[in-house]
C-alpha positions in Angstrom: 0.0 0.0 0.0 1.3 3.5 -0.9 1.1 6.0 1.9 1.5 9.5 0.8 3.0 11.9 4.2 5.3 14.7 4.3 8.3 14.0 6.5 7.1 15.2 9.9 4.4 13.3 9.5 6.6 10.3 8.6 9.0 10.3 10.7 5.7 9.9 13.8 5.0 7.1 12.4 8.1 5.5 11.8 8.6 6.3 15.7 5.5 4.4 16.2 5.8 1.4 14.1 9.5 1.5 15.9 8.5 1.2 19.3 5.1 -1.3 18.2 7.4 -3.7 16.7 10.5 -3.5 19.1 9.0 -3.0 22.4 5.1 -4.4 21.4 3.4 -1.0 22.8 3.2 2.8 22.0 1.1 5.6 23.6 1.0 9.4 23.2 3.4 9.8 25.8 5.8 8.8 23.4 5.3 11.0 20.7 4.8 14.0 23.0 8.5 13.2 24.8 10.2 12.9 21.1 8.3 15.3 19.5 6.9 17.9 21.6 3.4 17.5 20.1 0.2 18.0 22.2 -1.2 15.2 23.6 -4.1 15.9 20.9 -1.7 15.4 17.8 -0.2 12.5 18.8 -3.1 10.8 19.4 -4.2 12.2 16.2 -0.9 11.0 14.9 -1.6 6.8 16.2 -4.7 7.1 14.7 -3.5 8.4 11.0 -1.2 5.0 11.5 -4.5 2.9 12.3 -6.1 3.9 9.1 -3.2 3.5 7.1 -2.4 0.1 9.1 -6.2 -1.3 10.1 -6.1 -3.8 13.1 -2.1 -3.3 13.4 -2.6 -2.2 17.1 -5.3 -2.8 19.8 -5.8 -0.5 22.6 -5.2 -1.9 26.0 -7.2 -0.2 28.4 -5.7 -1.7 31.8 -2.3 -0.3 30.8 -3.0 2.4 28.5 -1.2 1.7 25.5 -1.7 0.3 22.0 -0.2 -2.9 21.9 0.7 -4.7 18.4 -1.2 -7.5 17.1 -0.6 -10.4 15.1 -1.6 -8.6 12.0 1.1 -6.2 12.3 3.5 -5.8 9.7 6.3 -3.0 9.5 5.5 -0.7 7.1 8.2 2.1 7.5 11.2 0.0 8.7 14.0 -1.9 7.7 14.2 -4.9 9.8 16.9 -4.2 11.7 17.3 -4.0 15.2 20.4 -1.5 14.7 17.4 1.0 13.5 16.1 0.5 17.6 19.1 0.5 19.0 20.7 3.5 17.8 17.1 5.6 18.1 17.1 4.0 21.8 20.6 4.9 23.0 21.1 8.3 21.3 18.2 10.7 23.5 20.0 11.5 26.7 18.5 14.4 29.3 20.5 17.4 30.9 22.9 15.1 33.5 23.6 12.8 30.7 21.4 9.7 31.5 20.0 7.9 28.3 16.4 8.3 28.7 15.6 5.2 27.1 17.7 2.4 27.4 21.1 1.9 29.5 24.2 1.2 27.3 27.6 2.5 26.6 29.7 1.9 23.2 32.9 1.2 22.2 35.3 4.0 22.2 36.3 4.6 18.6 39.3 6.7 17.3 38.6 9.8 15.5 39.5 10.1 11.9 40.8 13.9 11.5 39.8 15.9 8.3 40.3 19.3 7.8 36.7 20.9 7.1 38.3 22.7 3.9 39.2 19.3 2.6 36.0 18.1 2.6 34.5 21.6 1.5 36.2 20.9 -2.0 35.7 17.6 -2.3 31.9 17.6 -2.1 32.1 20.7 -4.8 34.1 18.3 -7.1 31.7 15.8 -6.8 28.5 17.7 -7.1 29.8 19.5 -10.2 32.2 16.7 -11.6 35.3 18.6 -11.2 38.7 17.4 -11.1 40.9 17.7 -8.0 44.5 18.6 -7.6 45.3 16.7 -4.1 48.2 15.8 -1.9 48.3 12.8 -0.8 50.2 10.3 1.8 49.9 6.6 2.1 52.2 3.6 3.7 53.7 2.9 0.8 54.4 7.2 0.0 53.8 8.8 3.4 55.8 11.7 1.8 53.0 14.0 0.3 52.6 12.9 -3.8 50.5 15.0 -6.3 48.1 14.3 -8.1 45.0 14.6 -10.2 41.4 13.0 -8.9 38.1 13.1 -10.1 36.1 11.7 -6.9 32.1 10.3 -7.5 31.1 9.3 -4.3 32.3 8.4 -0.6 32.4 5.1 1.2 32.1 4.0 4.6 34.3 1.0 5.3 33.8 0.4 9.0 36.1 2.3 10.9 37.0 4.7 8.2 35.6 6.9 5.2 37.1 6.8 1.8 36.7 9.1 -1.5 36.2 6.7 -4.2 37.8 8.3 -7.5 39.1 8.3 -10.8 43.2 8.6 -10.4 45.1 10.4 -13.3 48.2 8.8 -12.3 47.5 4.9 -11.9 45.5 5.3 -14.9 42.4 3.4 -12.4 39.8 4.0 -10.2 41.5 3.7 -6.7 39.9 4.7 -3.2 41.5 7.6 -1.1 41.0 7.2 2.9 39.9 11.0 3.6 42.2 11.4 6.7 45.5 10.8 4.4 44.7 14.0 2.7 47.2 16.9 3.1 46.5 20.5 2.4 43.5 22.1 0.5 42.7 20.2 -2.8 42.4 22.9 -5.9 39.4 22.6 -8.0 40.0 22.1 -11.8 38.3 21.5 -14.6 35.2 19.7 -15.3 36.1 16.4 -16.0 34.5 13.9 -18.4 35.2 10.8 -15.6 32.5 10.3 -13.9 30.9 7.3 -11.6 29.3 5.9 -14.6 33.1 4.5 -15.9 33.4 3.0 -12.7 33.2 -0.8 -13.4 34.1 -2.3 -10.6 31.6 0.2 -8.4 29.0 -1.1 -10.5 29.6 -4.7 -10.7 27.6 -6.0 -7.6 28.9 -9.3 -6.7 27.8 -12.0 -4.0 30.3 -12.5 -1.2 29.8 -16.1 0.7 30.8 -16.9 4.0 30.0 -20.2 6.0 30.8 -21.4 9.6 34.4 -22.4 9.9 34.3 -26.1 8.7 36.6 -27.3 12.2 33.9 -26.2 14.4 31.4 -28.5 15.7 27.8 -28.9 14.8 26.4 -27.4 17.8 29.2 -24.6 17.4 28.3 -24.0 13.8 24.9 -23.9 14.9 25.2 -21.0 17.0 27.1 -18.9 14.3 24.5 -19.7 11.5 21.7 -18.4 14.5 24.1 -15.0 14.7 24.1 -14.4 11.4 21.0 -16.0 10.5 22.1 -18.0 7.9 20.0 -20.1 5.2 21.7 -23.7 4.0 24.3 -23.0 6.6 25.8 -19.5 4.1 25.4 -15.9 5.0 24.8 -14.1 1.5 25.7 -10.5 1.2 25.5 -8.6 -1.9 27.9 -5.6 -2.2 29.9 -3.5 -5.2 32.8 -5.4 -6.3 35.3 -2.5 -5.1 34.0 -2.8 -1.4 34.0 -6.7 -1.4 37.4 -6.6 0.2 36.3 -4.3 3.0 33.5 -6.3 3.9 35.8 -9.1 4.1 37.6 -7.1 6.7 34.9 -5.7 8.3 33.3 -9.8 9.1 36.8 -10.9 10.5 37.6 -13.1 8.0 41.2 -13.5 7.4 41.8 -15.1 3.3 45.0 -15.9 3.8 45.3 -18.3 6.5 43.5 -19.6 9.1 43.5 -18.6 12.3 44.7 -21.7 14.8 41.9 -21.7 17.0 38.1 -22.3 15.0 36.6 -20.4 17.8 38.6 -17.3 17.0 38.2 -17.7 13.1 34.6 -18.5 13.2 33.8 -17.4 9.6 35.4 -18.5 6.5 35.2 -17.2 3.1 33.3 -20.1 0.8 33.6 -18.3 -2.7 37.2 -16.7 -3.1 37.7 -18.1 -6.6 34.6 -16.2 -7.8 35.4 -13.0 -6.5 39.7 -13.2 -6.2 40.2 -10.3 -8.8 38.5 -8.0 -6.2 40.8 -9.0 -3.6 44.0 -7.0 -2.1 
């Protein structure tokens, strides 16, 4: 069913589909504390979801919320539990207690980049301009010019990179944004663009599997993590990020870790995808 809102009014009744599905009740209160609606509106608000959604949510009168039913289906979300969490854990009051749910996070390093970095490399990209950069890597951590023509940006876990077209290797390469020195000088517009990207348009199927040395009730609980189907996890990504998510699962291609319990996963389908690997 299409449903036609504008985004305030969507993003009410995401927040109520989100807490209907993940915590199996929702009430004004809710809507008033997130949104600072009246009391009025939000229950205005549940009831736009009811007719959009018809016997989704029953009203319990002994505790005073609506309470999913077994004809509920998600209409707004993705599925994921991340989408809870991270709405749960980011509203904290004045004396910096979550008002939701208890949790802390890993403590992650920041990745520095000058704002005026970024400044021309989101100019280059929205008007397809070619970028005079200095740049530093392990292999040349002394700063080496060069000319780019970046298309989009990637998020590889615990970094972000500039995927673009490299006047020097002749290739599209990827650029990890912190490795960046100086400002970047805009040139001309460039006729490289995303579109010549092969490998960023290839999507390719990456298949991992319980490591084979584990034992069947050990398998079992990694195929319940991961839900897997025929004992594989499936993931579809672009060919140039296949390596990444490689890295990002803990799977190491090269050898095997000793200890099954520490390798867990193991890569099932190198030979399909080994010219994407580095």
């Amino acid at each position: 069913m299409d449903v036609f809102v504008n985004t305030s009014e969507q993003q009410r009744l995401w927040l109520i589909e989100l807490l209907a599905w993940w915590e199996g009740r929702v009430n004004t209160s809710d809507l008033v504390r997130e949104f600072q609606v009246t009391r009025q509106s939000a229950s205005k608000c549940i009831n736009q979801y009811l007719a959009f959604q018809p016997g989704s949510l029953a009203y319990n009168t002994h505790q005073k919320v609506y309470q999913s039913t077994d004809a509920f289906k998600p209409l707004y979300l993705n599925g994921d539990v991340a989408e809870y969490l991270e709405w749960a854990t980011r509203h904290t009051n004045t004396l910096g207690l979550n008002m939701h749910l208890p949790y802390d996070a890993v403590p992650l390093p920041p990745r520095h980049i000058q704002p005026e970095i970024m400044r021309q490399l989101v100019q280059a990209i929205r008007e397809h301009r070619a970028l005079e950069v200095d740049y530093v890597s392990l292999t040349n951590p002394d700063r080496e010019g060069r000319i780019v023509v970046p298309h989009s940006f990637v998020k590889t876990g615990l970094r972000w990179h500039l995927r673009a077209w490299c006047e020097k290797s002749q290739e599209y390469r990827d650029f990890v944004l912190s490795r960046f020195r100086g400002v970047p000088e805009l040139e001309q517009v460039s006729d490289k663009t995303g579109e010549d990207d092969h490998a960023w348009h290839i999507l390719s199927e990456v298949i991992f599997a319980p490591d084979p040395r584990l034992t069947p009730a050990q398998k079992d609980v990694i195929q319940t993590d991961y839900q897997m189907e025929n004992g594989e996890l499936r993931i579809t990504t672009r060919a140039c990020l296949i390596q990444y998510l490689i890295q990002e699962m803990q799977v190491n291609t090269k050898m095997l870790d000793p200890d099954p319990k520490a390798q867990q996963l193991v890569l099932v389908n190198r030979n399909d995808i080994s010219e994407w690997l580095f």
